[in-house]
C-alpha positions in Angstrom: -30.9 -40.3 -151.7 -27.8 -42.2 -153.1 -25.4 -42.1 -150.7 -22.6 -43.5 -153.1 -19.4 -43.6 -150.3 -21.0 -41.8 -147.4 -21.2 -43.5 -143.9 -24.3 -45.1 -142.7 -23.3 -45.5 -139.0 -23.4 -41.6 -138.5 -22.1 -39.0 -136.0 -23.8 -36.7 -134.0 -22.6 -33.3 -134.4 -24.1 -29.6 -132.7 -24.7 -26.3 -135.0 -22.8 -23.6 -134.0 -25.0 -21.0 -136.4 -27.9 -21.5 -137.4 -28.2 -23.4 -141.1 -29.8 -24.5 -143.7 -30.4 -27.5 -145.6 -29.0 -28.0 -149.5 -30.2 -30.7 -151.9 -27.4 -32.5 -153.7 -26.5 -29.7 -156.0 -25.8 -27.5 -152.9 -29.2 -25.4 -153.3 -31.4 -24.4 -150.3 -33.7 -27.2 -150.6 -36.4 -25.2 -148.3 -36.8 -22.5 -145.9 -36.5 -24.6 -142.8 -33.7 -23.4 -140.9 -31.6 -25.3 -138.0 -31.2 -23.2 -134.8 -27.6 -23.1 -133.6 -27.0 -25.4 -130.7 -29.3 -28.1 -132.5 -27.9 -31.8 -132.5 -28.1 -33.4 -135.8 -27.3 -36.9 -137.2 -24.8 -36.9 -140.0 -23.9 -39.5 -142.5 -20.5 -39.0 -144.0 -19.4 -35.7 -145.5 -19.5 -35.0 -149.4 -18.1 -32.0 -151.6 -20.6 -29.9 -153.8 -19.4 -27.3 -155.4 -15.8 -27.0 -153.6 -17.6 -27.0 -150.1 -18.0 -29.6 -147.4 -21.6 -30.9 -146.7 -22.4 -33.5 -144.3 -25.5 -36.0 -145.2 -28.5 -35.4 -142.6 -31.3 -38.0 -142.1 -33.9 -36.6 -144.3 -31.3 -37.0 -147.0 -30.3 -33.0 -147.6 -26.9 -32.0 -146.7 -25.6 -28.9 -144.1 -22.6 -27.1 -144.6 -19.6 -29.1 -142.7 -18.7 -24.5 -141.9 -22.4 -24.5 -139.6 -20.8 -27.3 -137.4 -19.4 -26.7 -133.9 -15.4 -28.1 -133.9 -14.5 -30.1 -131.0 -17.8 -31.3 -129.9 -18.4 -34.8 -129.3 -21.6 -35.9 -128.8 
């Protein structure tokens, strides 16, 4: 994944829906989907198509809209 100006130190962040996972052109890039409540490792945020994404370890991105506000992990 090029990361271009995303963070590498990373934040851990918990899903308030359930989500799924987009490829760098903001497409579903599979059918796996993230239960809410889930802790995930993010790496910087990015826009795609007017919308938020954060950078996940396996190098997709989740919609900044599935994360819960105010939690710190």
């Amino acid at each position: 994944m090029n990361k271009g100006s995303l963070s590498t130190t990373g934040s851990r962040m918990r899903l308030k829906h359930n989500a799924y996972l987009y490829d760098e052109n903001g497409n579903r890039s599979n059918s796996l989907i993230l239960n809410s409540g889930s802790i995930i490792q993010t790496h910087g945020s990015k826009q795609i198509n007017g919308q938020t994404y954060y950078a996940v370890d396996t190098g997709e991105y989740i919609n900044t809209k599935n994360i819960e506000d105010n939690w710190i992990g």
